[in-house]
C-alpha positions in Angstrom: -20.1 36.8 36.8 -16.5 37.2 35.8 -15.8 39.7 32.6 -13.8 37.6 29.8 -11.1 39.3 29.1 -9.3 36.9 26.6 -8.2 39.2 23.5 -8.4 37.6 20.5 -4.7 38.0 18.2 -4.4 38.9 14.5 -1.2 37.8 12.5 1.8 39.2 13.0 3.8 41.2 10.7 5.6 38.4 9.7 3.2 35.7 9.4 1.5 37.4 6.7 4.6 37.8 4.9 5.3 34.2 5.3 1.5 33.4 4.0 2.2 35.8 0.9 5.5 34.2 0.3 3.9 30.6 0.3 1.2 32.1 -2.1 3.6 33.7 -4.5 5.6 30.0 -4.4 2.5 28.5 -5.6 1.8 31.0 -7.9 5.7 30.9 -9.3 5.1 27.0 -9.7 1.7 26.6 -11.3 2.0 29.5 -13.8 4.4 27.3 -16.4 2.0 24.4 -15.8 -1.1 27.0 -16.8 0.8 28.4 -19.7 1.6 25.3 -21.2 -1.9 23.7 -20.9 -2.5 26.9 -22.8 0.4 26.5 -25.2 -1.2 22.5 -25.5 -4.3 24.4 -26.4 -3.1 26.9 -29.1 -0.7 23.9 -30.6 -4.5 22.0 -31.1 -6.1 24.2 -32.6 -3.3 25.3 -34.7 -2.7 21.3 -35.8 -6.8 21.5 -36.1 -6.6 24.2 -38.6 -4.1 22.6 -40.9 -6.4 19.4 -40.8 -9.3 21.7 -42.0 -6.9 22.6 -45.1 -5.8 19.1 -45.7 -9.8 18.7 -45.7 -10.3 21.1 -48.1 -7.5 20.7 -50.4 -8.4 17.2 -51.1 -11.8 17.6 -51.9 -11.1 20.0 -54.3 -8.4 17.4 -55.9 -11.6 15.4 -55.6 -14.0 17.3 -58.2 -11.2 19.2 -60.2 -8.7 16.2 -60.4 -5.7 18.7 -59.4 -4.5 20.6 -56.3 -5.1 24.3 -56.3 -3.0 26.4 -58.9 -1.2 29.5 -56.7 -1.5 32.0 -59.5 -2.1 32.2 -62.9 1.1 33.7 -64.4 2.4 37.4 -63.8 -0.7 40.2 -64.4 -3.2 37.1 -65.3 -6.3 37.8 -63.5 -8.1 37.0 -61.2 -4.9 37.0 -59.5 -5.7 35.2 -56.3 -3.8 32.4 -54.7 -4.8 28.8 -53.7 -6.6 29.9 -50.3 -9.5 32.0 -52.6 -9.9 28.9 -54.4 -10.6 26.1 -51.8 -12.9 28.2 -50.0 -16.3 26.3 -51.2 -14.9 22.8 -49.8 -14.1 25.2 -46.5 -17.4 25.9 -46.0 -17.3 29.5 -46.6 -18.7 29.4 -50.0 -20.8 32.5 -49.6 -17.4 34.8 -49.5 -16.6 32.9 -52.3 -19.4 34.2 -54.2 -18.8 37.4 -54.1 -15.7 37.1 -55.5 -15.7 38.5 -59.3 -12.9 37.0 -61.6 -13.2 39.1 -64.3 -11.2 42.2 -63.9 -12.5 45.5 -63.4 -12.3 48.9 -66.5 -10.9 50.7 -63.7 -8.3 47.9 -62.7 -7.3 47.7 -66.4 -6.9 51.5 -66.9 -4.4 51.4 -63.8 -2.2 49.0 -65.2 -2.9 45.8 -62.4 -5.3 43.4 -64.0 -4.6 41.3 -61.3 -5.1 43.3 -58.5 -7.2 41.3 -56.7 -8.5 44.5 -54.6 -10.0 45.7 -57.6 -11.5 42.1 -58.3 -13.9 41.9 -55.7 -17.4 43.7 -56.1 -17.7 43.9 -52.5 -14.4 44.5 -51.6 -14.8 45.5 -47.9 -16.7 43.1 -47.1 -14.4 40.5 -47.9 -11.6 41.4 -47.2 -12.4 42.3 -43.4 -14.1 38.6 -43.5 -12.3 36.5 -40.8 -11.7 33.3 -41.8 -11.5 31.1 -38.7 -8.9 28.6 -39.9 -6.2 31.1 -41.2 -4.5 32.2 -38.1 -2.6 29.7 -35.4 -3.6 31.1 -31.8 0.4 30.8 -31.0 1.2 33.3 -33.9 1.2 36.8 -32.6 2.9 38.1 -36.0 1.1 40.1 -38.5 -0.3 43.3 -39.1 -3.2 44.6 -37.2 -5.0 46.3 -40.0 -4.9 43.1 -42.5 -7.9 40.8 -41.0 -7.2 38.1 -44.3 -3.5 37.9 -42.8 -2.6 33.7 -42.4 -0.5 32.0 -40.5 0.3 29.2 -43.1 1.5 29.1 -46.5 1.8 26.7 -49.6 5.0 24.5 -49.7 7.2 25.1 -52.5 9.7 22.7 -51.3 13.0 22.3 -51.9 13.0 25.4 -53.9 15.7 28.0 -54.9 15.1 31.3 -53.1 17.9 33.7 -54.1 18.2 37.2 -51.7 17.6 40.6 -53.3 20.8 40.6 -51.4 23.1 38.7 -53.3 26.1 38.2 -50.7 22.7 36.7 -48.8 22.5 33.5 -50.5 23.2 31.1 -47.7 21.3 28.2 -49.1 21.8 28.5 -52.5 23.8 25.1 -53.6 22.0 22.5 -55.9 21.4 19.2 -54.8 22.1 20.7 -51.2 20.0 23.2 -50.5 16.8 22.8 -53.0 16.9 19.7 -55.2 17.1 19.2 -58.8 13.2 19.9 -59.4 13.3 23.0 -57.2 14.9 25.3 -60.3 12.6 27.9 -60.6 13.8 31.3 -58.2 10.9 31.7 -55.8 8.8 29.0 -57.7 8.5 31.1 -60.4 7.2 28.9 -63.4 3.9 27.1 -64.9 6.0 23.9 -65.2 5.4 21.6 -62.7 9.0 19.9 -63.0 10.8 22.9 -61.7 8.7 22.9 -58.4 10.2 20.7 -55.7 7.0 20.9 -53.7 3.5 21.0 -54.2 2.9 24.8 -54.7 4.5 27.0 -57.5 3.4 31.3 -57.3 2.5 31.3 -61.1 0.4 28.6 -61.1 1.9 24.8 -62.2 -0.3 22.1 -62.3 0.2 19.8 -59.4 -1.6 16.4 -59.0 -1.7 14.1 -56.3 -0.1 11.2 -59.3 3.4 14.1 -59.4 3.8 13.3 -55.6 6.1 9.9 -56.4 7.7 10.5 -52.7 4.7 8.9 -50.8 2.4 11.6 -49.7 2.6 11.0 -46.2 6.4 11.7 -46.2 5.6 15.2 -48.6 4.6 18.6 -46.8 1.7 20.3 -48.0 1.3 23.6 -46.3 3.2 24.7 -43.1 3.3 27.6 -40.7 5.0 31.0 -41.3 5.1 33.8 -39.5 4.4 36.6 -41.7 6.4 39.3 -40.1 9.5 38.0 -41.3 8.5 38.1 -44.6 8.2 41.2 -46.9 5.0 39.9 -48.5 3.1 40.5 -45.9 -0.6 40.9 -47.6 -3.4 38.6 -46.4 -4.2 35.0 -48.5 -6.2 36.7 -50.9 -3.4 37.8 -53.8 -1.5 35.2 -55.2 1.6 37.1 -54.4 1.8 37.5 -50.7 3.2 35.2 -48.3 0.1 32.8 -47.3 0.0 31.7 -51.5 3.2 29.7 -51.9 6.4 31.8 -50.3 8.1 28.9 -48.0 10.9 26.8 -49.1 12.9 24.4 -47.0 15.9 25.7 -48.7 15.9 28.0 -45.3 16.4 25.5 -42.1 13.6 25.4 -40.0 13.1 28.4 -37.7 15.1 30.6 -38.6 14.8 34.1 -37.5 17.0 36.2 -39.6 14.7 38.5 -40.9 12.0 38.5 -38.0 11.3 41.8 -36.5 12.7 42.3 -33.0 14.2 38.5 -32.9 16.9 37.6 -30.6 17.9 34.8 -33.0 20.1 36.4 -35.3 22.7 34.4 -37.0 23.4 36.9 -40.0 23.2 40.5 -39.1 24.3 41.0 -42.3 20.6 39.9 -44.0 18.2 40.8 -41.5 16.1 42.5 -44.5 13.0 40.8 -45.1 14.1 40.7 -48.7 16.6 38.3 -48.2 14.4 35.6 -49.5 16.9 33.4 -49.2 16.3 33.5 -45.1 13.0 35.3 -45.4 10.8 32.4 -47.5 10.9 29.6 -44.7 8.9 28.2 -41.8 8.7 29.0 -38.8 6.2 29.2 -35.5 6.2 30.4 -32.3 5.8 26.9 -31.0 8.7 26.1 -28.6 11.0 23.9 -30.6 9.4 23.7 -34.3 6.6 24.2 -36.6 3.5 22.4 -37.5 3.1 20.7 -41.3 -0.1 19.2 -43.1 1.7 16.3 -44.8 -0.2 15.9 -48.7 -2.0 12.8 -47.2 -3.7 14.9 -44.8 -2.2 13.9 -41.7 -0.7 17.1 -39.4 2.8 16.6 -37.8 5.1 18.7 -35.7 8.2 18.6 -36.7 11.2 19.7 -34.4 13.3 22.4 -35.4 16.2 20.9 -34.8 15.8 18.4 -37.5 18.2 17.0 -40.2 18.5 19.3 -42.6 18.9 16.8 -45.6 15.7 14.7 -44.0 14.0 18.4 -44.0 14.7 19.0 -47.6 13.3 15.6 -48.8 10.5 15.9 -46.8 10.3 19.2 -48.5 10.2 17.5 -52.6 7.3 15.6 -53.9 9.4 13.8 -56.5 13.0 14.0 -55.4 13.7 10.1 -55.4 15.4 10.4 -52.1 14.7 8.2 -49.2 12.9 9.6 -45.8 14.9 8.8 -42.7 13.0 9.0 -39.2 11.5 12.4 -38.5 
C-alpha cells in the first residue's frame, strides 16, 4: 500500500489580496445603497412626524375653532408655545397635566412670570420627557443636555426677520423678501394681519378661514435645525426656536449661521443672531427640507426652489398665485 503524498495548497499571498480587494469592491459599492435605504428610512419617519402634527393641530382647530396661539404677549404667562398646547390631541396628555399655568410666588419675585421652568410643578420630569415626534432621525443638531429640543418649528411665513446685525439684512425688501402681511420683525404682534404665515411668537389668532391661499399650497410647520439658531431651548417656552422662529424670508437651506458648515455664503453674519439668515429652514436631508402643508398633507420640497414660489408658499393670504413646486 502506497503512502499518499499529495499536499494539499493554501492561497497564495496574492490570492488573498485579490479575495480582500473584491470584498472591499463590494463593500465600496453597497455602502451608498445601505446608507440611503437608511436615509429613505429617517426621511419617513421624519415626513411621519410632521403628519402626527398636522394630526394634532387640526383636532385642536376642531374643539377650539383656532390653531394654536405661539405665546401670549411678552412676560404673559404661562409662557409656553404652540407644541405645550397640542399635546392632548398628541396623545401625551398625561405630560400635559402636570403642566401648571398659573405662575409661581417665586417666579414672580424673580421678575419672569413667564418662565415656563418655573411653571411646571414637576419640572424635571417634564422637561427630561421625550416626546417621540419632536426630533427628525436625519437631524443630528441640538444640544445634548436639552431632551425637549425639536427639530421643527411653526411657520411664520413670509415674515420680516431683521439681523441684530444690521449690515446683515440680506432679505429684507418688502414685497420681495416677506410680503405685505409679514410686517411684524420676528412675528412680533397679536394681530393676525401682520403675520404672513400661520404662526406669530406673541400669540395672533390664526384660523383655518385666514388661510385664503388654499391650505394645501400654505406651510404649516417645517424642519429647522436648531444649531443655527440662537434660540436654542427645547418646544416648551414660547420663545425658543421650535415655537414660531422660521421665515421664508431666508432661502431654503441656508447655512450661514450653522456651526461648523461648509456652506458659507456671508462670512460676514455667521452669528446666530443674524436673524435675518438664522430664522429659516433647513434639514440635513440631501437637497431640501420637509413641510406639513396646513391641509395636513407632508411634502419635500427641494432646496433649490424658486424663491418667489417659496415665499408664497410661505403666506396664508398673500393673493399670489402657486406655480409648480
Amino acid at each position: 500500500m502506497t503512502k499518499d503524498r499529495r499536499r494539499f495548497k493554501g492561497f497564495t499571498l496574492i490570492e488573498l489580496l485579490v479575495v480582500i480587494a473584491i470584498i472591499a469592491v463590494l463593500i465600496a459599492l453597497l455602502l451608498p445603497a445601505v446608507q440611503q435605504a437608511r436615509e429613505a428610512a429617517r426621511r419617513t419617519q421624519c415626513k411621519n412626524n410632521l403628519k402626527q402634527y398636522g394630526l394634532g393641530l387640526h383636532n385642536y382647530h376642531d374643539v377650539y375653532k383656532m390653531f394654536p396661539i405661539a405665546g401670549q404677549n411678552w412676560a404673559v404667562p404661562p409662557g409656553i408655545g404652540w407644541q405645550p398646547r397640542i399635546l392632548p390631541f398628541m396623545d401625551q396628555s398625561p405630560t400635559y397635566n402636570m403642566l401648571n399655568f398659573s405662575p409661581s410666588a417665586a417666579a414672580i419675585a424673580a421678575g419672569r412670570p413667564n418662565a415656563y421652568q418655573a411653571l411646571l410643578p414637576n419640572n424635571l420630569q417634564v422637561n427630561t420627557t421625550v416626546l417621540p415626534y419632536i426630533k427628525c432621525p436625519t437631524d443630528s443638531s441640538g444640544r445634548l443636555d436639552v431632551p425637549g429640543q425639536g427639530s421643527y418649528c411653526g411657520s411664520l411665513g413670509s415674515q420680516r426677520t431683521p439681523s441684530a446685525d444690521g449690515a446683515c439684512n440680506t432679505w429684507l425688501v418688502q414685497g420681495v423678501n416677506y410680503d405685505n402681511n409679514g410686517v411684524a420683525d420676528h412675528g412680533n404682534t397679536l394681530t393676525s394681519a401682520q403675520i404672513s404665515g400661520m404662526f406669530g411668537r406673541l400669540g395672533p389668532v390664526i384660523t383655518i378661514a385666514k388661510v385664503s391661499d388654499g391650505t394645501s399650497n400654505t406651510f404649516f410647520v417645517g424642519e429647522i435645525l436648531s444649531d443655527c439658531n440662537d434660540h436654542t431651548g427645547d418646544i416648551w417656552d414660547y420663545n425658543q426656536g421650535g415655537n414660531a422662529h422660521a421665515s421664508t424670508a431666508v432661502p431654503l437651506n441656508n447655512m450661514n449661521t450653522c456651526p461648523n458648515s461648509k456652506k458659507i455664503t456671508n462670512p460676514a453674519c455667521t452669528n446666530p443672531n443674524n436673524w435675518n439668515y438664522s430664522w429659516g429652514f433647513r434639514s440635513l436631508h440631501t437637497g431640501g427640507a420637509n413641510f406639513l402643508m396646513v391641509d395636513g398633507s407632508v411634502k419635500f420640497i427641494g432646496e433649490n426652489i424658486d424663491y418667489n414660489t417659496y415665499q408664497r408658499l410661505g403666506g396664508r393670504a398673500d393673493g399670489n398665485t402657486v406655480g409648480e413646486f
